[in-house]
C-alpha positions in Angstrom: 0.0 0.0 0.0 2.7 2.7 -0.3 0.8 4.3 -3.0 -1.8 5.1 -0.9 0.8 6.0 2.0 2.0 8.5 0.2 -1.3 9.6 -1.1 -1.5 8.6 -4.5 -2.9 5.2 -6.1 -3.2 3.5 -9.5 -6.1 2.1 -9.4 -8.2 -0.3 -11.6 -11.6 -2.6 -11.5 -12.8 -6.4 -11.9 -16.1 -6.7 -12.8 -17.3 -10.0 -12.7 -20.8 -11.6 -13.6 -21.1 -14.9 -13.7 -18.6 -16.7 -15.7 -17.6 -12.8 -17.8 -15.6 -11.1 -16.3 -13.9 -7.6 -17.3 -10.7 -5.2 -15.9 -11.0 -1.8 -16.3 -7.6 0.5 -17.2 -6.1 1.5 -14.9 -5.8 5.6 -14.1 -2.3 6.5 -12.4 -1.9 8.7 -9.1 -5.6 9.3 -8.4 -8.1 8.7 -5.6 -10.9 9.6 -6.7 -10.7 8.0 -10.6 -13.8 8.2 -13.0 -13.3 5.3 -15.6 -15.8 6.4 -18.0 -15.6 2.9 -19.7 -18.8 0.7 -21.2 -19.1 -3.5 -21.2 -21.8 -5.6 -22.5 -22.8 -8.0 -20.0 -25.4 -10.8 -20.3 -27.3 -11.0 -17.4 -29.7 -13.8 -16.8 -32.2 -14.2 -14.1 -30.6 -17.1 -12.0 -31.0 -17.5 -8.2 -27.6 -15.9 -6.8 -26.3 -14.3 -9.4 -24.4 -11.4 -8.4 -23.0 -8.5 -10.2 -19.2 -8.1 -9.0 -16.8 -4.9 -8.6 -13.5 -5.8 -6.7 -11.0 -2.1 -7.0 -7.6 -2.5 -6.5 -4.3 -0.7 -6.7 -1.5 -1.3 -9.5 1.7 -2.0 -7.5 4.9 -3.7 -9.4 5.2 -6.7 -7.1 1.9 -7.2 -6.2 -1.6 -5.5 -6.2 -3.3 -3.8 -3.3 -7.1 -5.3 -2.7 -8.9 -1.9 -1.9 -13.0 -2.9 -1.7 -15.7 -4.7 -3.4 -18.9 -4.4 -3.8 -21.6 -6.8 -4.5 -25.3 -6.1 -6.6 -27.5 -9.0 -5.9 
């Protein structure tokens, strides 16, 4: 997390649904990134079927889990 130490992340999105699953771009030194980015997902009406977001931060060893949210 020293991005985020020193105030400043990269950071990106999964969005998963189901068995598609996406990964936004990821927007350098910002905390507050808008992604403005569109994907066609196929939703069916199945009994637990969620709609995914996991965020993270863009590190060179490994990647910072930030949060995730889940749409039932």
């Amino acid at each position: 997390m020293k991005g985020i130490v020193k105030g400043k992340s990269d950071p990106y999105v999964k969005v998963r649904a189901g068995a598609q699953s996406f990964r936004s771009r990821t927007i350098k030194e910002n905390l507050n990134p808008k992604w403005h980015e569109m994907y066609e997902i196929i939703v069916n009406h199945i009994p637990g079927q969620e709609l995914e977001f996991e965020l993270f931060d863009k590190d060179i060893d490994k990647d910072d889990f930030l949060g995730r949210y889940v749409a039932p």
